[in-house]
C-alpha positions as CSV (number, residue, x, y, z in Angstrom):
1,X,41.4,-38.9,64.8
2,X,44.5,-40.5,66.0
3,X,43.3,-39.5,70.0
4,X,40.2,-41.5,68.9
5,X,42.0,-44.7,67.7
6,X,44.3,-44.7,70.3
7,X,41.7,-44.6,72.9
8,X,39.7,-47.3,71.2
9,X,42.6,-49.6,70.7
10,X,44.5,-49.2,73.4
11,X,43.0,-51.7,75.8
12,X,45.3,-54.4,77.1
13,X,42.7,-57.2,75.8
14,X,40.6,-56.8,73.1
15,X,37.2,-57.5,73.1
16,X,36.7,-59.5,68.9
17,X,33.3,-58.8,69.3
18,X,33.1,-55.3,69.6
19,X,32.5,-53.3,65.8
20,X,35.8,-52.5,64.4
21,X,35.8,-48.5,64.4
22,X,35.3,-47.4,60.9
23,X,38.4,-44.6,60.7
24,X,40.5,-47.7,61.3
25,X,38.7,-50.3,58.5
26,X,39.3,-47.0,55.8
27,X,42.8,-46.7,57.2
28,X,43.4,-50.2,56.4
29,X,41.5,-49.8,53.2
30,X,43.8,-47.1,52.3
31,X,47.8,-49.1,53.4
32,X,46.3,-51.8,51.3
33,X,45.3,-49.3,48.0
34,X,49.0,-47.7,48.6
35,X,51.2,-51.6,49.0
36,X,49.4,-52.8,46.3
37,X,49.6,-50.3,43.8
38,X,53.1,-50.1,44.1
39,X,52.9,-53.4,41.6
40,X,50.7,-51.6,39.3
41,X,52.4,-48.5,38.2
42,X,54.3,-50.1,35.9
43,X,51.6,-51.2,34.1
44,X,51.1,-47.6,32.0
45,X,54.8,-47.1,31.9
46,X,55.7,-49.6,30.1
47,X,56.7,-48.1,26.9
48,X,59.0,-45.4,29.3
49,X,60.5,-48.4,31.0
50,X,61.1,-49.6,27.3
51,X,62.7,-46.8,26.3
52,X,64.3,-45.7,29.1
53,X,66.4,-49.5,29.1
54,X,66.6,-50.5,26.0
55,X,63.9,-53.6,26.4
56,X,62.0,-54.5,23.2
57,X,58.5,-53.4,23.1
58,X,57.0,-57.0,22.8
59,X,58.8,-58.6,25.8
60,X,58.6,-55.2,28.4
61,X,55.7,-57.0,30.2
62,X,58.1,-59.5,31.6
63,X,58.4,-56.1,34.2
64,X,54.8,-57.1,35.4
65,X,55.5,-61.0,35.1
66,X,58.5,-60.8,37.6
67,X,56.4,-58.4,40.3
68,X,53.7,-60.9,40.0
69,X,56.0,-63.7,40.3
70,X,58.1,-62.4,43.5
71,X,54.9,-61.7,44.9
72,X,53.3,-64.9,44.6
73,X,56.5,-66.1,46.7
74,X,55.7,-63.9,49.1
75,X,52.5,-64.9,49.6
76,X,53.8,-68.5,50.4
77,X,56.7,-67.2,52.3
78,X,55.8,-64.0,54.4
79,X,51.7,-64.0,54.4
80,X,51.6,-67.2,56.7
81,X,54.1,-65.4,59.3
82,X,50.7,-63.8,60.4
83,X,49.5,-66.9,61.6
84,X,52.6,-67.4,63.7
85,X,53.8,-63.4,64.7
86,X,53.0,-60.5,65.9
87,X,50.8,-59.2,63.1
88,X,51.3,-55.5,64.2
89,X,55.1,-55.7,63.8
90,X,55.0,-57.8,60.5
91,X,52.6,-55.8,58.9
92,X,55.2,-52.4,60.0
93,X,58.3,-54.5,59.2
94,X,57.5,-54.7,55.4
95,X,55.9,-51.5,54.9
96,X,59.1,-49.9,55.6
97,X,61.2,-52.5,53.1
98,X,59.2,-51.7,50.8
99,X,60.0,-48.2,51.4
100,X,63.2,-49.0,50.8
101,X,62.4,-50.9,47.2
102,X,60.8,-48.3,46.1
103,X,63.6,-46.1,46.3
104,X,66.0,-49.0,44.5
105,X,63.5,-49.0,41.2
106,X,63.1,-45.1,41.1
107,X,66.8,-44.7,41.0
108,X,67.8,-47.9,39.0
109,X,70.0,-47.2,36.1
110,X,70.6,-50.2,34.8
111,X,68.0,-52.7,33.8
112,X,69.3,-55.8,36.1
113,X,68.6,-53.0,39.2
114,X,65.2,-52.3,37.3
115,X,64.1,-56.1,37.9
116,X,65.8,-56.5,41.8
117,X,63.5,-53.8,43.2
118,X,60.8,-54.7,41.3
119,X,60.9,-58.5,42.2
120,X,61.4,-56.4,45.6
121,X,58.1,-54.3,45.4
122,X,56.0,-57.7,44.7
123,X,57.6,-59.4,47.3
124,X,56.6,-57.1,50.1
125,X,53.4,-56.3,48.4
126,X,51.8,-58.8,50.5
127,X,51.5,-56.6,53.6
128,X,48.4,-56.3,51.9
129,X,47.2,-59.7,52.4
130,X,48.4,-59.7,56.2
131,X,46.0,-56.7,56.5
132,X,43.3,-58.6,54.8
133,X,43.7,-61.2,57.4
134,X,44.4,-58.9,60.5
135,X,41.0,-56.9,59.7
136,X,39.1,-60.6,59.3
137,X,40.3,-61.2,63.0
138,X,39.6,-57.8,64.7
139,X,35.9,-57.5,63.1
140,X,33.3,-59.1,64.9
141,X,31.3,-62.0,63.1
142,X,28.6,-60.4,62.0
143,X,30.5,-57.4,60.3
144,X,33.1,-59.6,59.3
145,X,32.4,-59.5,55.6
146,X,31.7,-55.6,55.2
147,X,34.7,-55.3,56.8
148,X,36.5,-57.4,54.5
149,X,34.3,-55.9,51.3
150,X,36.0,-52.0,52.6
151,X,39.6,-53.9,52.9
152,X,39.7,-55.5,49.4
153,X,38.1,-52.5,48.0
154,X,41.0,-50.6,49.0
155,X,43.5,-53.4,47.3
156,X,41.3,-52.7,43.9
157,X,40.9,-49.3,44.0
158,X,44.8,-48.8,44.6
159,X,45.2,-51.3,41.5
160,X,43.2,-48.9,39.5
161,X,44.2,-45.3,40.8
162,X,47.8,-46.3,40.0
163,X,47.6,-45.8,36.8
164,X,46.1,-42.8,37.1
165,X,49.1,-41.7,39.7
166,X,51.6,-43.0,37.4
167,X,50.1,-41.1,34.5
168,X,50.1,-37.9,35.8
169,X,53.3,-37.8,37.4
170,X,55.2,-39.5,34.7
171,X,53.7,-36.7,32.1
172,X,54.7,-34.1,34.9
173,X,58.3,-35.2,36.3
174,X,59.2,-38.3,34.5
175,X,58.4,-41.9,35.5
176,X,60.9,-42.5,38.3
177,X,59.3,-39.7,40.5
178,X,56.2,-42.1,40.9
179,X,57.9,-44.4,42.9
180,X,60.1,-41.8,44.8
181,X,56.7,-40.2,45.8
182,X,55.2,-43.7,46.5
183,X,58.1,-44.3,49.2
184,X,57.6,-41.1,50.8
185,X,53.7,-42.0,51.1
186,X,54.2,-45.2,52.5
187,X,57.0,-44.2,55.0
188,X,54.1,-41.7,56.5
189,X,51.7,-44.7,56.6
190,X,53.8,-46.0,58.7
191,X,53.8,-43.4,61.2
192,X,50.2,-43.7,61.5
193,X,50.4,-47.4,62.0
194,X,53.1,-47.3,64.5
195,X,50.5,-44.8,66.3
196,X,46.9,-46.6,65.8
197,X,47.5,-50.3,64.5
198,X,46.1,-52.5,67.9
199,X,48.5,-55.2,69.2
200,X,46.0,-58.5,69.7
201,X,47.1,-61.1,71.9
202,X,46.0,-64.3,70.3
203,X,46.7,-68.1,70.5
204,X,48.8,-69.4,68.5
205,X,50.7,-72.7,68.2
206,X,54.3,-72.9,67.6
207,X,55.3,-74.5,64.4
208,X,58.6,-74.4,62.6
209,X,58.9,-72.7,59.7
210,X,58.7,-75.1,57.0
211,X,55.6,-77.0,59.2
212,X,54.4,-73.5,58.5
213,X,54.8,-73.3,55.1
214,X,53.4,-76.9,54.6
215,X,50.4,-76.4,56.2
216,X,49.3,-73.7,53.6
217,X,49.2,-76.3,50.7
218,X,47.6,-78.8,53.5
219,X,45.1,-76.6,53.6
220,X,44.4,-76.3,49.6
221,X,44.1,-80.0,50.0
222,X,41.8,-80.6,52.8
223,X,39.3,-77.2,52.1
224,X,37.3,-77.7,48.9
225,X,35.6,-74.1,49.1
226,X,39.2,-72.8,49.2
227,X,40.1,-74.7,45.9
228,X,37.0,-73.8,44.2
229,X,37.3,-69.8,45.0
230,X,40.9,-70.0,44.6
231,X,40.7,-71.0,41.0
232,X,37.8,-68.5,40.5
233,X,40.4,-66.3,41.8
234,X,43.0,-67.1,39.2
235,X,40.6,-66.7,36.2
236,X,38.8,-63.5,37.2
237,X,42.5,-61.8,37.9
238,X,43.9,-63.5,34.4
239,X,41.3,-61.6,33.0
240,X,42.0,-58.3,34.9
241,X,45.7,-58.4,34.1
242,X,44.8,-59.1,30.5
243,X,42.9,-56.1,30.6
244,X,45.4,-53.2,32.3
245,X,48.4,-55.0,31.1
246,X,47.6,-54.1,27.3
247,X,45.1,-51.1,27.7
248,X,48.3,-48.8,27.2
249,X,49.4,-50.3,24.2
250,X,46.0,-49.0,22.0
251,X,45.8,-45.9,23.6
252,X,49.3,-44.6,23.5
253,X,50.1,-45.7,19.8
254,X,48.1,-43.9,17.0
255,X,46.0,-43.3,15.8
256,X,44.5,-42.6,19.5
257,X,48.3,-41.4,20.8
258,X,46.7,-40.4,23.8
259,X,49.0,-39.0,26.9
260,X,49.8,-41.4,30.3
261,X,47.6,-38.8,32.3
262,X,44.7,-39.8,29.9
263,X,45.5,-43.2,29.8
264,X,46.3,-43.3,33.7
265,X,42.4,-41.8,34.4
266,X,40.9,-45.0,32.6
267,X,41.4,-46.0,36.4
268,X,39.0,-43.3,37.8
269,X,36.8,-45.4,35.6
270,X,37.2,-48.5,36.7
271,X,37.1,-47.2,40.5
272,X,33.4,-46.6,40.1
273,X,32.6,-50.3,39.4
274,X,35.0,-51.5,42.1
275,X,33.3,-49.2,44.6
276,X,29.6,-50.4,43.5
277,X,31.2,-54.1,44.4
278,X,31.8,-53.6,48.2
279,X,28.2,-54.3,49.2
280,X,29.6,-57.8,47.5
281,X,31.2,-58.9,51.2
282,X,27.3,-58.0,52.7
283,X,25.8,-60.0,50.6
284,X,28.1,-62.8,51.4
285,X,27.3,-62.6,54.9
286,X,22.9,-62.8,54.5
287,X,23.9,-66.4,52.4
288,X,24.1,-64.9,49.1
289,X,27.2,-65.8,47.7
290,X,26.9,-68.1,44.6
291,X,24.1,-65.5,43.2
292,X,26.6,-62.8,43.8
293,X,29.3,-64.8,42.3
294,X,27.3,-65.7,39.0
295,X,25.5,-62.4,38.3
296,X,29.2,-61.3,38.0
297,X,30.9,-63.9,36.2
298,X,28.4,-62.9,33.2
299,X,28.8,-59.6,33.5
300,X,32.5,-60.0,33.3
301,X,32.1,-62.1,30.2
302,X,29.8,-59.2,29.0
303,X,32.3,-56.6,29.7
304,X,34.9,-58.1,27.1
305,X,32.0,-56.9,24.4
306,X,32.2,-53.4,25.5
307,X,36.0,-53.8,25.5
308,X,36.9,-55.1,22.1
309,X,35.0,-51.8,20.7
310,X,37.8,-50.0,21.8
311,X,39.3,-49.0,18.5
312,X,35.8,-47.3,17.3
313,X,34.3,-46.1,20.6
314,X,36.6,-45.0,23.8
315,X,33.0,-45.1,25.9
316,X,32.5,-48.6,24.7
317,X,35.5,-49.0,26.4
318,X,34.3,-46.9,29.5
319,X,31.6,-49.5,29.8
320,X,33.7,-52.2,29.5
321,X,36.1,-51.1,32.3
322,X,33.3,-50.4,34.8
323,X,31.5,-53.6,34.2
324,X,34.5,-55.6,34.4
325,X,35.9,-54.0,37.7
326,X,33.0,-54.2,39.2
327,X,32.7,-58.1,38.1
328,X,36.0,-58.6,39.3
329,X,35.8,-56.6,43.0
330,X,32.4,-58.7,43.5
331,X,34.1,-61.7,43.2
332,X,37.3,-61.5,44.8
333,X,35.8,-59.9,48.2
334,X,32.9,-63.1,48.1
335,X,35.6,-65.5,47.9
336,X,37.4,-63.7,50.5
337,X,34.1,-63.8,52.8
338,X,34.0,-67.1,52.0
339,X,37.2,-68.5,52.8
340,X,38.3,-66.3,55.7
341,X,35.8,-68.3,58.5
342,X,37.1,-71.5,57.4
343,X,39.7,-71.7,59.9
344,X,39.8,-68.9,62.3
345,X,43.4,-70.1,63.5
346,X,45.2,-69.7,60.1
347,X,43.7,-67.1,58.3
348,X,46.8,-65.8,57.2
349,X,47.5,-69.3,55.4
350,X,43.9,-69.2,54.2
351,X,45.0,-66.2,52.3
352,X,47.9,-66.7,51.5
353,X,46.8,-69.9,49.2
354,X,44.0,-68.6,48.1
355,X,46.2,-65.3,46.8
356,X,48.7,-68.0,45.0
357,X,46.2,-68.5,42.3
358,X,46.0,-64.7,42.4
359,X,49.1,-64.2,41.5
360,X,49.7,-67.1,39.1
361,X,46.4,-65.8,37.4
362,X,48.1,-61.8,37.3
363,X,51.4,-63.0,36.1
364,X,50.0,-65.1,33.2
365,X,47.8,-62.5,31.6
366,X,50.3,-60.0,31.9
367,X,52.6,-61.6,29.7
368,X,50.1,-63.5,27.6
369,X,48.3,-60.1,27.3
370,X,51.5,-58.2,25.8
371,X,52.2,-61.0,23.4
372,X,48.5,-61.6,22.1
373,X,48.9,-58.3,21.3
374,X,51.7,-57.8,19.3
375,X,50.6,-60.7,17.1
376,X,46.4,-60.6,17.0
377,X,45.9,-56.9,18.1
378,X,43.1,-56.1,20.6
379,X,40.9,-58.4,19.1
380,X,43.3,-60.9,19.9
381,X,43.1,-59.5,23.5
382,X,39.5,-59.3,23.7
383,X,39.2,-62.7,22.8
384,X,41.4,-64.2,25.1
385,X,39.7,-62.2,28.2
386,X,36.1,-63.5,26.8
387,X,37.5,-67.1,26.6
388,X,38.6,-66.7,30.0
389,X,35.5,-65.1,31.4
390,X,33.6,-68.4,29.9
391,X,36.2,-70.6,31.2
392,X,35.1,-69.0,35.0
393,X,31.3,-69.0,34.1
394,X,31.6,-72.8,33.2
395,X,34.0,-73.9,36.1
396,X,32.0,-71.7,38.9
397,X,28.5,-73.7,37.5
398,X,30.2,-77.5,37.8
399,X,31.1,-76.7,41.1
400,X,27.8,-75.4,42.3
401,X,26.9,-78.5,44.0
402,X,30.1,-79.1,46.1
403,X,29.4,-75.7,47.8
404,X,26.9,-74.7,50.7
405,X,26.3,-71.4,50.1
């Protein structure tokens, strides 16, 4: 395979409009399932990391809160570098420090080491978002969206599989080897990279740093589809994060007491729906966005029915999970088709705004998620994620008429 790439990459000048080889769209798909999941395995740990440094039970999700936060500030600090460098070296350059935070939080013995590599991990996290953004520019036009709808695909399907990975090699060797194992995967993705990742030669305008940095909120400001889908963004991920955040708390105390391998393979559920939602970035491309974007905005408000049984029926809660990933996944890779074309100059920025609201949406229901349930119980969860889902059904259907497609 690598002969293959090599020989279709290689060219001095490459040709934008030529189809992106497909081994390289699933090796993207794959360095953005293994960056961003290294975010996620907390999630079903969190009553190890509890125990394991003496952090009360109903404040441990402040682990998720700061790797949300740190990588929110890395999507305003490092993802618009792609609009400015070399994307092949950046994208290289943080794969291997996050190597290197990996290590910190799988050997952290103390709880102030615990948080540094985990604000760490989310920091350099974004590679993911540079990837999204590299892939948009090396895809032709017309395959732009699938292209992007394998990407993102990748990003949710790693969310999701981490908790499987955590789960079974928590239960097998204890929770720090999940992130001793993550660091050995990512330093061999980037080998591969350093052998197959294409060097484009593009325009781009010099602009000082801060300019830089600016220009991302300048953006927010002067693009209303980026608004609209970024806030769309924020609400569909609240609900996401409300979801995996607190899923381990019901399953893991009794009278379920389930193990973390079990509760870690609620993600092989969950892959299903986001793999029925990649067809989400085609459909975005034949004009068919704002049906795409409705059908699943209800059915992520119907998922939360599903969900709330989870006390009397775990494949109520099956239901629930696929429904709402796959909700979640057609969303975020139609905004993503959306907003990528805007400006084909800064689609690093473009990203990077847009995954602000991401992130400020992942970070709040994480810790709103852990502390709803402490004092309301899953109802109290399910009823926060149904809120939620309305709040996006309502917001998505007053903005219907400020949008094109």
């Amino acid at each position: 395979m690598d002969e293959d790439l090599r020989q279709t990459w290689d060219a001095p000048s490459m040709n934008l409009q030529s189809s992106m080889p497909r081994a390289v769209t699933f090796l993207f798909a794959a360095a953005c399932g293994m960056s961003v999941a290294n975010i996620y395995f907390a999630q079903p740990l969190l009553d190890q990391l509890s125990i394991a440094f003496n952090i009360d039970p109903s404040i441990i999700g402040v682990v998720i809160t700061i790797t949300q936060i740190f990588y929110g500030l890395g999507l305003l600090l490092l993802v618009p570098l792609g609009d400015l460098l070399n994307q092949r070296r950046l994208i290289i350059g943080q794969m291997l420090l996050s190597t290197t935070a990996l290590v910190i939080v799988g050997t952290a013995s103390y709880s102030i080491v615990l948080f540094t590599g985990m604000a760490l991990v989310g920091l350099l996290a974004v590679v993911t978002q540079t990837l999204v953004a590299f892939a948009a520019t090396i895809a032709s036009p017309a395959e732009r969206g699938r292209v992007v709808g394998i990407v993102t695909s990748g990003i949710v399907i790693g969310i999701l599989l981490a908790r499987t990975f955590a789960g079974l090699l928590t239960d097998l060797a204890g929770w720090r080897t999940v992130y001793l194992v993550s660091a050995a995967f990512m330093l061999i993705m980037v080998c591969l990279f350093v052998k197959v990742l294409p060097t484009v030669e593009r325009e781009v305008k010099s602009l000082p740093y801060h300019q830089l940095i600016r220009s991302v909120f300048t953006l927010l400001k002067q693009e209303r589809t980026l608004r609209i889908r970024a806030v769309l963004a924020m609400l569909i991920f609240a609900d996401f994060s409300i979801l995996w955040t607190s899923l381990v708390l019901p399953l893991s105390a009794p009278p379920l007491a389930l193990s973390h391998s079990v509760i870690g393979a609620f993600g092989l559920v969950g892959v299903a729906g986001a793999l029925a939602a990649a067809r989400a970035g085609k459909l975005a491309d034949r004009g068919y966005a704002q049906r795409t974007t409705g059908i699943a905005l209800a059915l992520l408000l119907i998922s939360w029915l599903f969900i709330s049984y989870l006390e009397q029926s775990l494949f109520a809660l099956i239901v629930g999970i696929v429904l709402l990933d796959l909700a979640v996944q057609a969303v975020h890779v139609t905004n993503q088709a959306l907003i990528l074309p805007l400006r084909t100059e800064a689609r690093s920025r473009l990203t990077a705004g847009y995954m602000i609201f991401y992130s400020i949406g992942s970070a709040s229901g994480s810790i709103a998620s852990t502390q709803i349930y402490a004092h309301f119980g899953w109802e109290g969860v399910s009823f926060l994620g149904a809120s939620i889902s309305a709040i996006a059904i309502l917001f998505w259907a007053t903005t219907l008429r400020f949008t094109k497609h």
